[in-house]
C-alpha positions in Angstrom: 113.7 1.5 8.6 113.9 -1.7 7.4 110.6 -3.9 7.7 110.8 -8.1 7.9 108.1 -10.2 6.4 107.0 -10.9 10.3 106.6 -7.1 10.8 104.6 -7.4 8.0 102.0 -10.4 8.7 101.7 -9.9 12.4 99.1 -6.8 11.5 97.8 -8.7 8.5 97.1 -11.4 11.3 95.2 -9.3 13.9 93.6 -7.8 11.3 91.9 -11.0 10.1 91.6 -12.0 13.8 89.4 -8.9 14.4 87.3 -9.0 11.2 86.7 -12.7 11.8 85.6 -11.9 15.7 83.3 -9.2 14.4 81.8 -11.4 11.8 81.3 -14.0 14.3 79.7 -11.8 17.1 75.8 -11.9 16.3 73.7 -9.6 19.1 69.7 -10.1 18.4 67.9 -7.6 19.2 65.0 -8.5 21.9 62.0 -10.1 20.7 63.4 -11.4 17.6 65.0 -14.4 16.5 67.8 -15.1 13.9 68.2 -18.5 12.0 71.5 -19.8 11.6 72.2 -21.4 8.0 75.2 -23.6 7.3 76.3 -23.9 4.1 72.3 -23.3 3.0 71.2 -25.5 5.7 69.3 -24.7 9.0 71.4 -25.6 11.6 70.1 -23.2 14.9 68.2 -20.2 16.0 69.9 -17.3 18.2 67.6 -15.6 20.9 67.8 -12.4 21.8 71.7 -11.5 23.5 75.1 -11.6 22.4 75.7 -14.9 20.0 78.9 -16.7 18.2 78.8 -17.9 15.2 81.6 -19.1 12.5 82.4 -16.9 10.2 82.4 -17.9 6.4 80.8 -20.8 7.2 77.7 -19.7 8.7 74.8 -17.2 7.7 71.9 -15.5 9.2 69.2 -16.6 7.3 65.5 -15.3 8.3 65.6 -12.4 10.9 61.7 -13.2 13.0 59.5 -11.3 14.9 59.0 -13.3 18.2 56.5 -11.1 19.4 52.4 -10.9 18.7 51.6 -9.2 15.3 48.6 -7.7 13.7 48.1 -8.3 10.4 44.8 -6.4 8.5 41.9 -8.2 6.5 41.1 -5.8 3.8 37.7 -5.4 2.6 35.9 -8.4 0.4 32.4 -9.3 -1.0 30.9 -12.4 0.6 27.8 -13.9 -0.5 25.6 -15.7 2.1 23.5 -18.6 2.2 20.4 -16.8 1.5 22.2 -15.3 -1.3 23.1 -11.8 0.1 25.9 -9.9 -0.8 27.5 -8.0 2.2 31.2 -6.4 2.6 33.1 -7.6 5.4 36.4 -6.7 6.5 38.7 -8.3 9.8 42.1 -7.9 11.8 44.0 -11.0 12.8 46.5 -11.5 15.5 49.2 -13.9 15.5 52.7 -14.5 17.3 55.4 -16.8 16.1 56.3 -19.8 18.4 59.0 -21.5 16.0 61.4 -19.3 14.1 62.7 -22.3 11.8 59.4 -23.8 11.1 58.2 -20.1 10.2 60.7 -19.7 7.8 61.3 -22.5 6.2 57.6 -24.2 6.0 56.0 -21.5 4.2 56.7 -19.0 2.2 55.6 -15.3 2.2 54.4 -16.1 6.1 52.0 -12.7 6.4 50.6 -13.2 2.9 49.8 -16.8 3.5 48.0 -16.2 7.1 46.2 -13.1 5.1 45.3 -15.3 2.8 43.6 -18.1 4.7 41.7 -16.2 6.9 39.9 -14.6 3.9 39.5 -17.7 2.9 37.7 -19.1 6.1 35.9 -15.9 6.6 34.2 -16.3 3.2 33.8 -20.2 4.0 31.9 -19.5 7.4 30.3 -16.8 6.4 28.9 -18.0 3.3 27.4 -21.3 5.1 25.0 -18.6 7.3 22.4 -16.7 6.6 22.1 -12.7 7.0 20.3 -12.4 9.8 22.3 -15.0 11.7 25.7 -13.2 10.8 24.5 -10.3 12.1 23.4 -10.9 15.2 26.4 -14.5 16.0 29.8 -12.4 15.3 31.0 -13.3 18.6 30.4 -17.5 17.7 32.2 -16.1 13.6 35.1 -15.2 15.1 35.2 -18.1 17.6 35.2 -20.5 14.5 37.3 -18.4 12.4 39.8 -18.9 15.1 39.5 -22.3 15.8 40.0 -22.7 11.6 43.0 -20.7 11.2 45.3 -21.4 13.8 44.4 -25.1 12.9 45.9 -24.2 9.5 48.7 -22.2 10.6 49.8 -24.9 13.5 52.7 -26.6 11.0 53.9 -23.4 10.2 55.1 -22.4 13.9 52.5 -19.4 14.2 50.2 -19.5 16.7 46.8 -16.9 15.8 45.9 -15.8 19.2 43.1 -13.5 17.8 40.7 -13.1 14.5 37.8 -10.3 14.4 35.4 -9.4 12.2 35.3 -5.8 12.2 32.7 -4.4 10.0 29.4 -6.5 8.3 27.9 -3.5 5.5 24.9 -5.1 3.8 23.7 -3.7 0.9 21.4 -0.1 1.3 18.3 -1.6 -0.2 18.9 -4.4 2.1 19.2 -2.7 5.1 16.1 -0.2 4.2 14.3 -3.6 3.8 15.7 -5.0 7.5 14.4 -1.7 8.7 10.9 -2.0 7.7 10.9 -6.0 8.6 12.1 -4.7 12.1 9.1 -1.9 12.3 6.3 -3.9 11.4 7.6 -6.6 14.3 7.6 -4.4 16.5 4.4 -3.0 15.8 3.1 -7.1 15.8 4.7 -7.4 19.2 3.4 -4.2 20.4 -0.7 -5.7 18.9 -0.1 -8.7 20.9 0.7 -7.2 24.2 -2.0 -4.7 23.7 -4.5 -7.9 22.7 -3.4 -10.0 26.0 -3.7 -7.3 28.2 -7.0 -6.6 26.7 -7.5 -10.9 27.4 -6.3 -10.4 31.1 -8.1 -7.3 32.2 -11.7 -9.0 30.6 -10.8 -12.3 32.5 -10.0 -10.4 35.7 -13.3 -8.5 35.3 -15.0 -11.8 34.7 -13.4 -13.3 37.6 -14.8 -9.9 39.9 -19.0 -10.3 38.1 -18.2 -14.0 39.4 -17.1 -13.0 43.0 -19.5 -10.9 43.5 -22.3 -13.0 42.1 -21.5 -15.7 44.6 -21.1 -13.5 47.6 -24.4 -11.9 46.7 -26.0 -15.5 46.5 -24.4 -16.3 49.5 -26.0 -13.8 51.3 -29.2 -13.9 49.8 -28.8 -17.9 51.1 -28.3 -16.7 54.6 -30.7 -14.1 54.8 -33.1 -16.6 53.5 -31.8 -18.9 56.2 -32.5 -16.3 58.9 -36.2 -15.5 57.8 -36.9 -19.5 57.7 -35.4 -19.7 61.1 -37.2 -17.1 62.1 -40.2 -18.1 60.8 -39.8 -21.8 62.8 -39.1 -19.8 66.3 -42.5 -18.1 65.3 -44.0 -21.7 64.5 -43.1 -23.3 66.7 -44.5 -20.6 70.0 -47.7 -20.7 68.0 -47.3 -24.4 68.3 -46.5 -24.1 72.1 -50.0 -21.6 72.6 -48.5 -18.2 72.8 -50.9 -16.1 70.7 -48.7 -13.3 71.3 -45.7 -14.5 68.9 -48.2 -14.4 65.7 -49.6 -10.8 66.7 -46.0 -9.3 67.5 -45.2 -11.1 64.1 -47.9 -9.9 62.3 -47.3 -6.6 63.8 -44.0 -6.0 62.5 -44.7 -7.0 58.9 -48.1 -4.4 59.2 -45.3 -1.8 60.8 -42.8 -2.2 58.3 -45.4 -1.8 55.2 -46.7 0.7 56.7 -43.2 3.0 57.1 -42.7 1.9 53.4 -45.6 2.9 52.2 -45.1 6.6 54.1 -41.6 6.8 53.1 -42.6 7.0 49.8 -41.6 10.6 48.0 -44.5 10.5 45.9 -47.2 9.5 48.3 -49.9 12.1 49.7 -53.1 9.4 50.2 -52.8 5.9 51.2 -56.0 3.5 50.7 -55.8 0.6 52.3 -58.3 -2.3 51.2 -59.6 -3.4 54.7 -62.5 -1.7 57.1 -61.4 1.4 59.6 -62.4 -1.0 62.6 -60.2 -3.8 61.4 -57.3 -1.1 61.6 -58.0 0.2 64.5 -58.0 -3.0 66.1 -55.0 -4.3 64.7 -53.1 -1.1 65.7 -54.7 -1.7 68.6 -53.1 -5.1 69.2 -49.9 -4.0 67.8 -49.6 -1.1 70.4 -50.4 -3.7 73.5 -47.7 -6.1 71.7 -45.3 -3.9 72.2 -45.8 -2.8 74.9 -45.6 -6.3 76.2 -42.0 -6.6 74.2 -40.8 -3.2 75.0 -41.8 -2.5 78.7 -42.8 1.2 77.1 -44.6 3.1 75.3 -45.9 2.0 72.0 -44.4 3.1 69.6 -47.1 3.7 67.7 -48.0 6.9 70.5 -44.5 8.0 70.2 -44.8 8.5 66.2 -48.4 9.7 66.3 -48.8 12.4 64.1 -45.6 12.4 62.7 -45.4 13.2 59.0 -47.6 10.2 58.8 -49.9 10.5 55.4 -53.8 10.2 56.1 -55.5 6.9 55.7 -58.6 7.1 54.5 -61.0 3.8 54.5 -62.7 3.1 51.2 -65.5 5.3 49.9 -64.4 7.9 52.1 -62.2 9.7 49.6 
């Protein structure tokens, strides 16, 4: 069988046809995007599908990530303003926005965001003291932020994310926080101890003060009852009736008199005026009242009722 030179290139021709449709066909994966270089020159990116491109003539050049990526901080010594040494490590986050400006603007993309971050985070860091980084990492990684994706704008990567993940002081320092911590609380725990102290003697004061002025308040209006009734009585004297001085007089004489028996310790009461002169005035104290009573007097009713004896002077 006898082959002619169009037998012959016809193959040779789909041959080539096919290896230059397969070299042409790009398909990019999801999430990813491929950089197309023309004779060493950027000329487009392919998203994610099926793409053509000319064989022989064009190149993939960088094959990107698209999506967000985590990159580590690894552990380094910062030093802070108050000269304390502490080890602080970090994660940062970041996502490429611009696959040509990614690839072509820097080089070594993960090592250069690595690299400024630990560069801020010593920066920031170093311009606080300890106690302040401890206790602001939320406002750290706010600014770390802010810093680096500032930085890494021109280079098409957006950092979405930058945390601080561990802050180990030395262990003499922290022993020393520990005790600094202790003895405030035991200062706080003094001064609320002392001011409770101050408000329970002020409230106390506040109560002696109270009751000081009721008690002068009533001693004001029991003094204003005995002066008014003392004018009633002054003024019936004043009007002629005798009778409001003797049932006066008799109530003051009755009233010393139940003290004076009342008394726990009294057996013998001697009474410095004659046995006539008190008879009469019980006398005129029993006609008194009967005159205000309408009864009995009371002196009848109580006669010989765990009364002590009365005994007129120089008869004991």
């Amino acid at each position: 069988m006898n082959f002619t030179g169009l037998d012959i290139i016809i193959p040779v021709l789909v041959v080539l046809v096919l290896l230059f449709l397969f070299a042409g066909i790009k398909t990019v994966p999801q999430g990813s995007n491929w950089t197309v270089e023309r004779f060493g020159r950027y000329t487009r990116s392919l998203s994610p599908g099926l793409n053509l491109i000319l064989p022989f003539i064009d190149r993939i050049g960088a094959r990107l990530t698209m999506m967000e990526q985590v990159l580590d901080v690894p552990t380094q010594e910062v030093i802070t303003r108050d000269n304390a040494i502490v080890a602080v490590d970090g994660v940062a986050f970041y996502q490429v926005l611009n696959a040509a400006q990614a690839a072509y603007q820097v080089a070594g993309l993960e090592n250069a965001i690595l690299n400024l971050t630990m560069t801020n985070i010593r920066s920031v860091m170093g311009s606080m003291d300890l106690d302040e980084l401890l206790s602001n990492r939320e406002a750290i990684n706010e600014r770390l932020l802010r810093i680096v994706d500032e930085a890494a704008g021109p280079w098409g990567i957006k950092v979405t994310r930058v945390e601080i993940k561990d802050i180990n002081p030395p262990a003499n320092l922290v022993e020393s926080m520990a005790r600094q911590m202790m003895a405030e609380r035991n200062k706080r725990a003094q001064i609320l101890e002392a001011e409770g102290l101050k408000q329970a003697q002020v409230l106390e004061a506040e109560g002696r003060k109270e009751a000081a002025f009721r008690d002068a308040e009533a001693r004001e209006r029991s003094a204003e009852a005995e002066a008014r009734a003392t004018q009633v009585v002054s003024e019936a004297i004043a009007a002629g009736d005798v009778q409001a001085i003797n049932y006066f007089v008799a109530q003051k004489y009755t009233e010393a008199l139940a003290r004076i028996g009342s008394a726990p310790n009294s057996k013998i009461v001697l009474l410095p005026i004659e046995a006539s002169a008190l008879i009469g005035s019980l006398g005129g104290i029993g006609a008194i009242a009967k005159e205000v009573f309408g009864g009995e007097s009371p002196t009848q009713n109580t006669r010989g009722a765990n009364r002590p004896p009365i005994v007129p002077p120089g008869q004991g």
